[in-house]
C-alpha positions in Angstrom: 11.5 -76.0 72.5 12.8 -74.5 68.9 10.9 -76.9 66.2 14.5 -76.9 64.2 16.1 -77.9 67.4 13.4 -80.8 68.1 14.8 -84.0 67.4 18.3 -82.8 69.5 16.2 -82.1 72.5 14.3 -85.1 72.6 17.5 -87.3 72.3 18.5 -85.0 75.3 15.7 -85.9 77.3 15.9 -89.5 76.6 19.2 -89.7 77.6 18.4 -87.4 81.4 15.1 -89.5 81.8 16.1 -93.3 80.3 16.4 -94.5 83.9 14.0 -92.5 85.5 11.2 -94.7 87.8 7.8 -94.0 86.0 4.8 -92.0 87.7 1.3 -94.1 88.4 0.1 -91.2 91.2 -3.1 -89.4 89.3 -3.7 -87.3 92.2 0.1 -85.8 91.6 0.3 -86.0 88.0 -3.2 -84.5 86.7 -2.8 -81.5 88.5 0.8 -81.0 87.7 0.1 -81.9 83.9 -2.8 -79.1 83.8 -0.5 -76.5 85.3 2.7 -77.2 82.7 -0.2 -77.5 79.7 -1.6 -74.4 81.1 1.7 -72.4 81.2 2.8 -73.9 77.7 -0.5 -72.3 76.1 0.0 -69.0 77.8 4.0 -68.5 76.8 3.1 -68.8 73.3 -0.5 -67.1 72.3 0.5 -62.9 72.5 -1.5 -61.2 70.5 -4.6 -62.4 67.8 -4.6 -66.5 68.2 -6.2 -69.1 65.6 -6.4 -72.8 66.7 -6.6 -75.5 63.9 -9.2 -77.0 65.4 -10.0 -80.8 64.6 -12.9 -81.2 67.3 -10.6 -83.4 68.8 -9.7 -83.4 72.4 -5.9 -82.0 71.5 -7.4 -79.2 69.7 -10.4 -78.6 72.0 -8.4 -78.5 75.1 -6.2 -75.6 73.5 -9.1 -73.7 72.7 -10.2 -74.7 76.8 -7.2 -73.5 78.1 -7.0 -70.4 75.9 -10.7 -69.6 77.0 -9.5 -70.0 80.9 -6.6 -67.6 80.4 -8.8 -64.9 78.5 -7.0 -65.3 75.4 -8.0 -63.8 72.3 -8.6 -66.5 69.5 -10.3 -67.8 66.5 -11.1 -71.7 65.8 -10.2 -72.8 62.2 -11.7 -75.8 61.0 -11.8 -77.2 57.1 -12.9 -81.0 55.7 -14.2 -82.0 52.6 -18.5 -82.1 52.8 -19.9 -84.9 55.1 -16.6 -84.7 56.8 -17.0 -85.9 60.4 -14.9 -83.0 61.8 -17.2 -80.4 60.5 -20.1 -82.0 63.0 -18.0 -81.7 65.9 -16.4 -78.7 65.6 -19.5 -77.3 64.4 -21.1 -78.8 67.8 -18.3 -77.8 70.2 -18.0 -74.6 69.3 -21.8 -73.8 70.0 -21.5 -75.2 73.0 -18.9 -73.5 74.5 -20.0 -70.2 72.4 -16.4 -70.0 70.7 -16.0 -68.0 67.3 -15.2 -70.5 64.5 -14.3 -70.3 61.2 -15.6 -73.1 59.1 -14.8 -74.2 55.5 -16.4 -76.6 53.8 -14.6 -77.8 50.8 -16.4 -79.5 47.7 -14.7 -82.1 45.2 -13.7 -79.5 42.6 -11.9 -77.7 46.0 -10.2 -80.5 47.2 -8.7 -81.5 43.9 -7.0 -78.2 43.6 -5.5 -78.2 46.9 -4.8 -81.4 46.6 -2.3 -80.5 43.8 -1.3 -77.5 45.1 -0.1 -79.4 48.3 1.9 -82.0 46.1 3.6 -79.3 44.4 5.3 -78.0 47.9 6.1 -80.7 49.8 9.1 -82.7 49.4 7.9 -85.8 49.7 4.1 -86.3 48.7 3.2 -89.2 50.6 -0.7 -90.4 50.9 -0.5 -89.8 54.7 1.5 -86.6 54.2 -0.8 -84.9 51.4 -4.0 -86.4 53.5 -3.1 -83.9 56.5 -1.4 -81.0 54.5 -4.6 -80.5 52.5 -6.7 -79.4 55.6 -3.9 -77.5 57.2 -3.0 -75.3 54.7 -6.6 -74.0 54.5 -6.2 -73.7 58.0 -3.2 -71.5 57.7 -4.6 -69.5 54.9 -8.0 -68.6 56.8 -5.7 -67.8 59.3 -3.4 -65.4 57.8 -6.5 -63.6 56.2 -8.1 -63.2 60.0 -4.7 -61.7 60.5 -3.8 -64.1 63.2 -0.1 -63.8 64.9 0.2 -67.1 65.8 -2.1 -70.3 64.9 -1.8 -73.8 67.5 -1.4 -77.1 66.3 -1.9 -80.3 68.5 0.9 -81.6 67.6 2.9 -84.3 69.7 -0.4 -85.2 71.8 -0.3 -88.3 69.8 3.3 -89.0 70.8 3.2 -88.4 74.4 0.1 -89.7 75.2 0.3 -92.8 73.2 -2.4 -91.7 70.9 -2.1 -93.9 67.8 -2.5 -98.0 67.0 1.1 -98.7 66.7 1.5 -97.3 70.4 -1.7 -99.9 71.6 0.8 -102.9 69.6 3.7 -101.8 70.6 4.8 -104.2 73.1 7.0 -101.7 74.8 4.7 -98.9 75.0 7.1 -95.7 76.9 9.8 -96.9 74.1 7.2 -96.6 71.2 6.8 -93.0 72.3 10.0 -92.4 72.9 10.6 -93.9 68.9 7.6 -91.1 67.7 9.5 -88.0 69.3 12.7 -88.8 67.8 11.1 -89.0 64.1 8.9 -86.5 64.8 11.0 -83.9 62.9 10.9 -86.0 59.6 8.0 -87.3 59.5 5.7 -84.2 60.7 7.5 -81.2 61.5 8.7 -80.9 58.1 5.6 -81.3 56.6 4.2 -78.7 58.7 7.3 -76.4 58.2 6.7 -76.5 54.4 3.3 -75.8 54.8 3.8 -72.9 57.1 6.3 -71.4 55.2 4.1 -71.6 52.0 1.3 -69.5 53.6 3.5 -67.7 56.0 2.0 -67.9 59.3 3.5 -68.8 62.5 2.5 -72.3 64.5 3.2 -73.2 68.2 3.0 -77.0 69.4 2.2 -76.5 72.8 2.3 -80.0 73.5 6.0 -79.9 72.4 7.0 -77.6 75.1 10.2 -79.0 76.3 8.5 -79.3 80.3 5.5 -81.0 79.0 7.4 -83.5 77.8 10.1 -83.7 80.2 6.8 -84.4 83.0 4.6 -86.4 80.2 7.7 -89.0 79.6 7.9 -89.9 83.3 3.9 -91.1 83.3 3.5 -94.2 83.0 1.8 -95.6 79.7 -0.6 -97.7 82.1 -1.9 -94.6 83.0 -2.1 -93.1 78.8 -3.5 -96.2 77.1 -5.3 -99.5 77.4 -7.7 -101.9 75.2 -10.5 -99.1 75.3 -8.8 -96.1 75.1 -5.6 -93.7 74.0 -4.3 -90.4 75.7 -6.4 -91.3 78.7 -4.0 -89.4 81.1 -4.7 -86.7 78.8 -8.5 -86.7 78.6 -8.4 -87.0 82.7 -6.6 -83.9 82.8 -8.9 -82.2 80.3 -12.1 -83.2 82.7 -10.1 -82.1 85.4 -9.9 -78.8 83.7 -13.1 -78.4 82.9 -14.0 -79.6 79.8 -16.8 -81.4 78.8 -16.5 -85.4 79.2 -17.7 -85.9 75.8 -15.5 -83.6 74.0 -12.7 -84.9 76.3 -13.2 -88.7 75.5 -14.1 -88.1 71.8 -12.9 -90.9 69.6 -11.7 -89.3 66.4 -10.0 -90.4 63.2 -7.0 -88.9 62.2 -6.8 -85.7 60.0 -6.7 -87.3 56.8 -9.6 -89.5 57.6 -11.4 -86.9 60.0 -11.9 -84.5 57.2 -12.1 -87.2 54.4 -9.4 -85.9 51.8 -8.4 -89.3 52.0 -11.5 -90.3 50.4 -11.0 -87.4 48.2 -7.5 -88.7 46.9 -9.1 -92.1 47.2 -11.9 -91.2 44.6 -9.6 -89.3 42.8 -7.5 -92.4 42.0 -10.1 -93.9 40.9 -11.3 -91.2 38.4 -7.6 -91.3 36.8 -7.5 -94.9 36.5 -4.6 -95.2 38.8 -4.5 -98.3 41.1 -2.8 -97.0 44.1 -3.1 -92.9 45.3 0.7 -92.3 45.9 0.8 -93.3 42.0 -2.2 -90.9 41.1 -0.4 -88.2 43.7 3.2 -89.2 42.2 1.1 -87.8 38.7 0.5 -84.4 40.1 4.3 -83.3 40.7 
């Protein structure tokens, strides 16, 4: 799938799978889900590979997959000190023996990015600035590694009903289906400006057009419940291989996961602003 071509794809897959009768078969879908997540990784990591790499079980089934195919890569990971990611990524990768690149970022750090992130992206919002500020360290340890191409987990959330609104959503499919098609505006551009800024090139394998074509016909009964999101997902990663606690991790989003939320949070504070997207509105 071309990323500037996203949002017209997914309306055309809406449209050929609207009707379609949804999957509930685990024995047919886990194996074909690992073979299309498989074949997704492999068509796009030629040559030196970074992962950003979260410690979460989007991120740490890349890195799984690439490991299985022989590929060569590099973990990436970046949060603000005490940051929860740092412990897991930390702990996954000297379990499984994987190289990793790890930056820990201190508050004098994280202000600066913080502002330099502000100053690129078109629209600065809290959530926005909150993930930017770890992935364009990301990039930028990339690039310096040399890396051709650097994987991203994003559209794991989408697919596999990974976030609150999907456990509220009364319709569960459609609440996917409503995350794809404003996926473009409010991620890929984000991550497009970011990418751009640092110049690197990202893959999504989870937005490969098959995995979503096969991960739209599962039924969200089988993806989330009162306990647990992406659970079709996190099968499929055990099935592969993976470690069960690294595949049923529970972790925060980016922003939260490597706390320059509470950065921008404190931040706020320190300028005597009561809200952060007045104290980031500040910084253009």
């Amino acid at each position: 799938m071309i990323i500037n071509n996203v949002t017209k794809e997914i309306e055309n897959l809406y449209e050929e799978l609207k009707d379609f009768k949804l999957i509930k078969d685990k024995e047919l879908i886990i194996p074909r889900l690992s073979e299309l997540l498989i074949n997704s990784v492999k068509k796009r990591t030629k040559g030196k590979v970074g992962i950003a790499f979260s410690g979460g079980v989007d991120s740490t089934l890349l890195a799984f997959i690439c490991s299985k195919l022989n590929v060569e890569f590099k973990l990436y990971n970046v949060g603000y000190e005490g940051a929860e990611d740092l412990i897991w990524a930390k702990k996954i990768a000297e379990f499984y023996k994987w190289e990793l690149r790890q930056e820990i970022i201190n508050f004098e750090e994280a202000e600066e990015i913080i502002k330099r992130v502000v100053k690129i992206l078109p629209d600065p919002s809290v959530v926005k600035v909150g993930v930017a500020c770890p992935e364009i360290i990301v990039f930028d340890l990339a690039k310096e590694d040399g890396c051709d191409v650097v994987l991203g987990g994003l559209g794991s959330e989408e697919i596999f009903a990974g976030y609150q609104r999907h456990a509220e959503a009364e319709d569960k499919h459609n609440e996917c289906w409503n995350g794809l098609k404003s996926i473009y505006d409010r991620d890929l551009i984000r991550d497009l400006v970011v990418m751009k800024s640092v110049g690197v090139h990202v893959e999504c394998p989870f937005l490969d057009k098959e995995v979503i074509r096969y991960s739209m016909t599962i039924d969200p009964s089988l993806k989330i419940n009162d306990e647990h999101k992406k659970i079709i997902l996190r099968e499929t990663a055990e099935y592969l291989g993976l470690n069960k606690q690294f595949a049923w991790r529970k972790k925060k989003a980016a922003q939260y996961g490597s706390a320059f939320d509470k950065v921008i949070n404190k931040l706020t504070k320190i300028n005597k602003f009561e809200y952060k997207k007045d104290y980031l509105e500040s910084l253009k």
